[in-house]
N, C-alpha and C positions, 0 to 999 in steps of 0.2 A: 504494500500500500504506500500509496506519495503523498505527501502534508499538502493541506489548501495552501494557494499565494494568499496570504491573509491581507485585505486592503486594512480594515477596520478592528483587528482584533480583541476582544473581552480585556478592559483594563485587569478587573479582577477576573482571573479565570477560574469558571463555572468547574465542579468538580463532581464526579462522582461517587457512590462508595466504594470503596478497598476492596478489590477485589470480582469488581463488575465489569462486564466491559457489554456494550450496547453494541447493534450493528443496525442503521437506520436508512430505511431507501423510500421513496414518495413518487407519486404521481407514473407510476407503472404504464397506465394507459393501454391494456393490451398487448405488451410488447412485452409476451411468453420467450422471445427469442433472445431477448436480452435480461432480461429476467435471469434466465435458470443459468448462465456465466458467472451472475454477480453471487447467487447460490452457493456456487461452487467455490467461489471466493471464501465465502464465506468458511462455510465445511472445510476448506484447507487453514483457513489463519486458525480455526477451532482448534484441528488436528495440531499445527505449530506451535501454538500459544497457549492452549490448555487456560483457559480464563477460569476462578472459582466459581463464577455467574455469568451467563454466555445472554443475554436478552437481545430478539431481534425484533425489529418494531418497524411494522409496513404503516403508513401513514396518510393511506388515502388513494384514493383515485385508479382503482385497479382497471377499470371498464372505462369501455368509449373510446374510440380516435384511433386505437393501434389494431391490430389484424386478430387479435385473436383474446378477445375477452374472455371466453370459455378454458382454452389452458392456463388462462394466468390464474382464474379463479382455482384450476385443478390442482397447481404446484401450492399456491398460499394456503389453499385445503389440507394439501395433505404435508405443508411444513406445520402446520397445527398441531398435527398429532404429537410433535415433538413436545409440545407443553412451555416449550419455551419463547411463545409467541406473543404480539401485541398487533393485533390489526386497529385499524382507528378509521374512523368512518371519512372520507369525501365527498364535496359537496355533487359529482358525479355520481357515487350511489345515492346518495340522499335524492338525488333527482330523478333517477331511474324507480326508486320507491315511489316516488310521488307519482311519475308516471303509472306504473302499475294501478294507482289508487282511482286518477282522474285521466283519462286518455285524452283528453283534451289539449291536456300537453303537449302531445306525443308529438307533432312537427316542430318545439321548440326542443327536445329532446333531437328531433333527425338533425339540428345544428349544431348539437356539441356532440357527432359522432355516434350516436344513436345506432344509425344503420350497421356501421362496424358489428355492433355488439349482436344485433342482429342476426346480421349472416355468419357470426361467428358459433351461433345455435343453431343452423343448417336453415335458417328462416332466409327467404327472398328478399331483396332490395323491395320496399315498399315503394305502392301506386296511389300516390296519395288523393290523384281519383278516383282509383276504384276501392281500393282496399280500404276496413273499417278499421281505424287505430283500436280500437275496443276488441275488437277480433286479432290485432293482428300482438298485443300484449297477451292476451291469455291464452295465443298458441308459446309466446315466448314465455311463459311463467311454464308450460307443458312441457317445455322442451329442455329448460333449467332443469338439473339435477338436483333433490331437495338439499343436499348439504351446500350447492350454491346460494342457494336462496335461504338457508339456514346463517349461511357465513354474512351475508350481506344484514341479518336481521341483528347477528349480535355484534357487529362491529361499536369498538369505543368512541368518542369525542376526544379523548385527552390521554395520556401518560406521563406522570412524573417520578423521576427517578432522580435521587440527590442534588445537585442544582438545577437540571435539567426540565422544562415543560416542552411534550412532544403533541402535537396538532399539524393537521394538516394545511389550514391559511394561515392563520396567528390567532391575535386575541389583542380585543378592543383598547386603545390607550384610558386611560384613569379607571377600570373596570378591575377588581380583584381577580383573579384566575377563575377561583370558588365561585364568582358570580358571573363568568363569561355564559354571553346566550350561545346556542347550537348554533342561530346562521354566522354570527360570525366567527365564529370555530371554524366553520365549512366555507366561508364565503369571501372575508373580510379582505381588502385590498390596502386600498391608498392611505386610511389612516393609519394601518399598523406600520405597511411600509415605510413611511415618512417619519413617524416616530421614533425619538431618542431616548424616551424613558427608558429606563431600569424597569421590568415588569415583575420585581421577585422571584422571578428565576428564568436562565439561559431561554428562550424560544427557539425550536428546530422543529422547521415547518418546508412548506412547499407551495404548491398551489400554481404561483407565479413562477413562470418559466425565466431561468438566468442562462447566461451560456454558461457560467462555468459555479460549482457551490458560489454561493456568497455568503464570506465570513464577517459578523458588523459585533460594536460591541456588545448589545444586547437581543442577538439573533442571526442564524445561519439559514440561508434557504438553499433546500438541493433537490428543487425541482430543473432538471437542466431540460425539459422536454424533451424527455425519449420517445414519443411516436414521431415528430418533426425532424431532431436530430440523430438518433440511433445512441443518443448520450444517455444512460442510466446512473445516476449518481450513485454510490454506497459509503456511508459515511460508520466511519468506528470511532466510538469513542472508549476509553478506559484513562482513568485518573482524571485528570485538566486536559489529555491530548485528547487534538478531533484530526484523524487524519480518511484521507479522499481515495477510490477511485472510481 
């Protein structure tokens, strides 16, 4: 693994406890193919480094945009079983639930990538003259395997691990963590970005595509947008160090 170019780095740096070491990746977007690489990365620094607490923490955004929703969901499924997982909810699932609920959505859904996810369940590119968005969700709720649709229901909002707060957009400036609302957990942009506070603890988020991590003093974002660029961030942290690849 290679250290971030830090522009902005934590005056005080954020620490973990003794003996933990995190492995954090975001905004997946379907991109099974870069995915299961970063996997393997993974499982080899395990085997090298032997950590007392090995914690991997997916952070959102696994569906929509890349070619294959369906496997990414198959790999994070069955990295679960290890027990030593943390999925956290995206405002992409959160949207694809909502569509489920109200189809009415569903052509605001086929603009953030929708169809991908689709045909990645053997379902047709939709005819959005002919075809009934009502009809054409509850072939894809048919076609979902229940442990996918199981993984999606119990996804987190949040994880915090010794200085660390993990989320998938950020979290509102002057808002206590404990009283962050879900949309902007899932949603939140330009205030958080822009902001310099101190939010009582390190923020490692995504959401917002960077080209490369971005290290600030009060927050890292390692959304590099892997369906666009073929870039999949994995960030490790143990002690005070966050190192990239």
């Amino acid at each position: 693994m290679t250290s971030f170019a830090q522009s902005h780095p934590p005056i005080h740096r954020p620490q973990l406890p003794d003996g933990v070491r995190i492995y954090a990746i975001s905004d997946i977007h379907g991109c099974s193919h870069l995915l299961q690489p970063m996997l393997r990365v993974i499982d080899a620094d395990l085997a090298h480094n032997r950590p007392r607490y090995a914690i991997e923490v997916f952070m959102g955004d696994y569906v929509d945009r890349g070619p294959d929703t369906r496997a990414t969901l198959d790999l994070l499924v069955e990295r679960s079983r290890r027990g030593n997982s943390i999925f956290l909810k995206g405002n992409h699932e959160a949207f694809l639930v909502r569509v489920f609920e109200d189809p009415s959505l569903f052509e605001d859904w086929l603009r953030i990538g929708g169809a991908q996810t689709l045909m990645s369940y053997g379902l047709a590119p939709p005819d959005l003259k002919r075809d009934d968005p009502a009809s054409i969700m509850r072939d894809l709720i048919r076609a979902m395997p229940g442990e996918h649709l199981e993984f999606l229901d119990e996804l987190r909002l949040s994880f915090t691990c010794g200085d660390f707060f993990f989320v998938h957009a950020g979290v509102r400036p002057g808002v206590p963590l404990a009283e962050q609302s879900e949309s902007d957990l899932l949603w939140i942009r330009e205030e958080f970005l822009q902001s310099e506070e101190q939010f009582g603890k390190y923020i490692v988020h995504g959401h917002t595509p960077v080209r490369t991590a971005e290290v600030l003093a009060n927050r890292v974002n390692i959304d590099t947008g892997a369906y666009a660029t073929g870039n999949l961030t994995l960030m490790s942290i143990q002690g005070s160090r966050m190192l990239a690849v």
